[in-house]
C-alpha positions in Angstrom: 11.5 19.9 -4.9 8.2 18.1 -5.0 9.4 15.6 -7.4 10.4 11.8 -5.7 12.0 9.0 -7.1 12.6 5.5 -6.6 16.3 3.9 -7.0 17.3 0.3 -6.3 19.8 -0.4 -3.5 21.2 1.9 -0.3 23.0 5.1 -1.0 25.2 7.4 0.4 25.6 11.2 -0.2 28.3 12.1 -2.8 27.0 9.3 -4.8 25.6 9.2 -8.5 23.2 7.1 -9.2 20.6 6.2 -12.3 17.1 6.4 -12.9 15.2 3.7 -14.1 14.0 4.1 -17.6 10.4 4.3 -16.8 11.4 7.4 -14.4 14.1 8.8 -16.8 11.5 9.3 -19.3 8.9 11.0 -17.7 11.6 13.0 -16.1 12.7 14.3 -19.4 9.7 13.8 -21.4 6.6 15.0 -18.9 8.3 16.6 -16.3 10.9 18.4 -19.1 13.4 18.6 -16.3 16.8 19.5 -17.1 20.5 18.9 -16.1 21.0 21.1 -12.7 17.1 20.7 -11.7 16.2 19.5 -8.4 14.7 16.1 -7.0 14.1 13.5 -4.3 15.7 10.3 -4.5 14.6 7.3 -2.1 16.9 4.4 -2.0 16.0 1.3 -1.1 16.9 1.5 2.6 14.0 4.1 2.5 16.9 7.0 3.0 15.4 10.3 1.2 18.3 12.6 -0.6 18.1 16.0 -2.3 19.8 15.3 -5.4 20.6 17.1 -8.4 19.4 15.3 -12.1 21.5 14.8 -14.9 19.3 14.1 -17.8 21.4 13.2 -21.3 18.8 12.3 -24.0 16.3 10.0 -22.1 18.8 9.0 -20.1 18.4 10.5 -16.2 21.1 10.4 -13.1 21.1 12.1 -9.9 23.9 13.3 -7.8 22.8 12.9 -4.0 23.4 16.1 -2.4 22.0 15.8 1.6 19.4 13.6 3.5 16.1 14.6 4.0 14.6 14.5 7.4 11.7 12.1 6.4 10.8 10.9 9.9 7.1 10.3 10.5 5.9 9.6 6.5 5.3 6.3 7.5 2.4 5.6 9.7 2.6 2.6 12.9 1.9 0.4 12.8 2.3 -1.2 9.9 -0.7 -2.4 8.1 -1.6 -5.1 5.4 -4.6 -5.1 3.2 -5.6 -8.2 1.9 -8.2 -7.2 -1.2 -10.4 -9.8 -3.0 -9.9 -8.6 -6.4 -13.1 -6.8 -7.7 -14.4 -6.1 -11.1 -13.0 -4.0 -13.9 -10.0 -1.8 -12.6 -11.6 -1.1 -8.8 -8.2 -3.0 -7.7 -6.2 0.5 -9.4 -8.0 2.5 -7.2 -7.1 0.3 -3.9 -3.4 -0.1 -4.9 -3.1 3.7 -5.5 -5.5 5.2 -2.5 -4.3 2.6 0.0 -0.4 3.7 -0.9 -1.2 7.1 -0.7 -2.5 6.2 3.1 0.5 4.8 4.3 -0.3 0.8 3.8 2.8 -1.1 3.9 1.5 -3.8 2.1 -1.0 -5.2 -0.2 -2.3 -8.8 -1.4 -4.3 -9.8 -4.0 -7.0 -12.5 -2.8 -9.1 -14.7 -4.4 -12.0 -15.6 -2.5 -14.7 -17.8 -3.0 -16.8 -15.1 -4.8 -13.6 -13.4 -6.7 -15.2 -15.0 -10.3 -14.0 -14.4 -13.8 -12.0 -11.3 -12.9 -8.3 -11.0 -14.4 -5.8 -11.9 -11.4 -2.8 -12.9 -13.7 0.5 -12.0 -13.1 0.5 -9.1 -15.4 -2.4 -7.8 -13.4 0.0 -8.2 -10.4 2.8 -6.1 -12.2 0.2 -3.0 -13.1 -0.3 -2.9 -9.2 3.2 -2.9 -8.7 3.9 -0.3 -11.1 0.8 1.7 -9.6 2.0 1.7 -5.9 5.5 2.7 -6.8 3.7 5.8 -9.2 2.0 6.5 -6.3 4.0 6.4 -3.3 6.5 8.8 -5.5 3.6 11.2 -5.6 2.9 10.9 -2.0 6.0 11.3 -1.0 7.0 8.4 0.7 9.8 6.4 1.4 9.1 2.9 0.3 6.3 1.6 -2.3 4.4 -1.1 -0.5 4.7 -4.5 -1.4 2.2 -6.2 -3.6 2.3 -9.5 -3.4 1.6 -12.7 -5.5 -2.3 -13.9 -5.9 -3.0 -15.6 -2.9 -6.7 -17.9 -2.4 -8.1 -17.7 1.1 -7.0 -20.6 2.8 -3.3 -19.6 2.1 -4.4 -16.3 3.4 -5.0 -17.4 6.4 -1.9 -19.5 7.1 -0.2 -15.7 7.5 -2.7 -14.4 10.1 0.1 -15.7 12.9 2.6 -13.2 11.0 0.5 -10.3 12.4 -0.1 -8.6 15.7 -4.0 -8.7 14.6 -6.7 -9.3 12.1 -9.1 -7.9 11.2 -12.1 -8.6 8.7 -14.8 -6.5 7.8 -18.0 -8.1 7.5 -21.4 -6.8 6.6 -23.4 -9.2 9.2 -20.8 -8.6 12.3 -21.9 -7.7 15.6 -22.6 -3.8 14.9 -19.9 -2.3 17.8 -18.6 0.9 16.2 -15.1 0.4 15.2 -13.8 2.7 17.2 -14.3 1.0 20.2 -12.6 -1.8 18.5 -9.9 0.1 17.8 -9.5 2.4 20.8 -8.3 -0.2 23.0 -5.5 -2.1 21.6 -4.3 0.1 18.4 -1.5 1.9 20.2 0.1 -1.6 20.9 -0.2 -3.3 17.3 2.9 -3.3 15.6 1.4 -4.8 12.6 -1.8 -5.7 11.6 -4.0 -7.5 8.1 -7.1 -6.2 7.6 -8.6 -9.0 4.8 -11.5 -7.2 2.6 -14.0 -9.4 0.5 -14.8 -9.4 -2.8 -18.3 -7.0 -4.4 -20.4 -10.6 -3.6 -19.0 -10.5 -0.1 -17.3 -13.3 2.1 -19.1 -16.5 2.9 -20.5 -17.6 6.4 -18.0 -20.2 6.1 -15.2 -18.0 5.2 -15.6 -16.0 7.8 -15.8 -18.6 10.2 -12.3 -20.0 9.3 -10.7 -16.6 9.5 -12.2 -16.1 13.0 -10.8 -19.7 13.9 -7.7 -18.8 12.5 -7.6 -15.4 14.9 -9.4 -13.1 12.8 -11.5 -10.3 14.2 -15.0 -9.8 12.3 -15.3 -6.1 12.7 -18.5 -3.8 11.1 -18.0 -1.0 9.1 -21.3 0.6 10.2 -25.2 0.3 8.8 -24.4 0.6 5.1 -23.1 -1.9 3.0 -20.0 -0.1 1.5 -18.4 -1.1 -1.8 -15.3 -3.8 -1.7 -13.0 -0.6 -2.8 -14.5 1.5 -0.3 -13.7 -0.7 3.2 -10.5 -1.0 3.0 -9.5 2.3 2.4 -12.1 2.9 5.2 -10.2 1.0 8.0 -7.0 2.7 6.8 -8.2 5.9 7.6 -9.9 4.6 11.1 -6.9 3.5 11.9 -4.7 6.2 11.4 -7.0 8.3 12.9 -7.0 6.5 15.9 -3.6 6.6 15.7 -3.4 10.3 15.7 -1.6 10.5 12.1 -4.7 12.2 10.6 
């Protein structure tokens, strides 16, 4: 019962409820499941069910059967990534990698350097659509948020909604992030970690976040790719956390 689905509002066993249509057809269509097959459903109160599918044409319900004992899919604490959008589709590959590691949120950024790239509001649906894909496959119980474009300086207006921030920065002072993290992650109970764009962030940028009560962290001796750090600190973190 690998399968896992998405369904709007809180649940209770004993109820029936509907797939969306996007998930009703590849249930039928891909998957080829039919009526009596197995599945998870997550409702929005992040409650995971065993359910049984009903699938009439393209059109899929499930009949929630028991609760799943999902305890511990979702890392702590719970962390933000704040992504100037790159190039090309590099921003598919953060939305999807980043859900897969647990983030619990994700906001587009343009940043000084963020230049001619496509960060309309379509763009912001495909992520949307991406993170819920792949928290499905991950099994998890919620798709992060993605949120509207933000530029910088409203970025950092939301540092004070976070325990701690933390920006990676190719000319910060070179401590290894572990002792960064070491000390303080088992007491965060939410965090942003704000990645730049493939040009990098500005002096002046940075400067701004760090008044604002950002921490400039490196990511070690080589300059990694803007789709490469955050997924990075994701991992350092949860490893420091002991969830990997």
């Amino acid at each position: 019962m690998r399968d896992r689905f998405f369904v709007e509002g809180v649940h209770a066993v004993g109820e029936r409820v509907a797939l969306a249509a996007d998930d009703a057809r590849k249930i039928a269509t891909v998957l080829r499941k039919r009526s009596g097959d197995r599945a998870q459903i997550v409702d929005s109160g992040g409650t995971a069910y065993a359910a049984t599918l009903e699938v009439t044409g393209r059109a899929v319900t499930a009949a929630l059967d028991a609760v799943i004992d999902a305890d511990g899919v979702e890392p702590s604490p719970a962390i933000t990534i704040a992504q100037a959008v790159p190039k090309g589709q590099k921003m598919d590959l953060v939305v999807e990698k980043a859900t897969e590691l647990g983030v619990h949120a994700i906001v587009p950024v343009r940043s000084a350097r963020v230049i001619g790239h496509d960060t309309s509001a379509a763009k912001v649906e495909r992520w949307r659509r991406i993170a819920r894909s792949a928290a499905q496959q991950s099994g998890r119980t919620r798709v992060p948020a993605v949120a509207d474009m933000l530029d910088w300086d409203a970025l950092l207006r939301t540092f004070s909604a976070y325990d701690r921030v933390y920006v990676p920065w190719e000319v910060a002072e070179p401590r290894p992030l572990r002792e960064v993290l070491e000390p303080e992650i088992a007491t965060l109970r939410s965090l942003l970690v704000a990645v730049g764009p493939e040009g990098g962030l500005s002096h002046d940028e940075v400067t701004r976040a760090a008044a604002a009560g950002a921490v400039p962290v490196s990511l070690g001796r080589r300059i990694l790719r803007t789709e490469t750090a955050a997924l990075v600190v994701l991992a350092a973190i949860l490893y420091a956390r002991g969830e990997l």
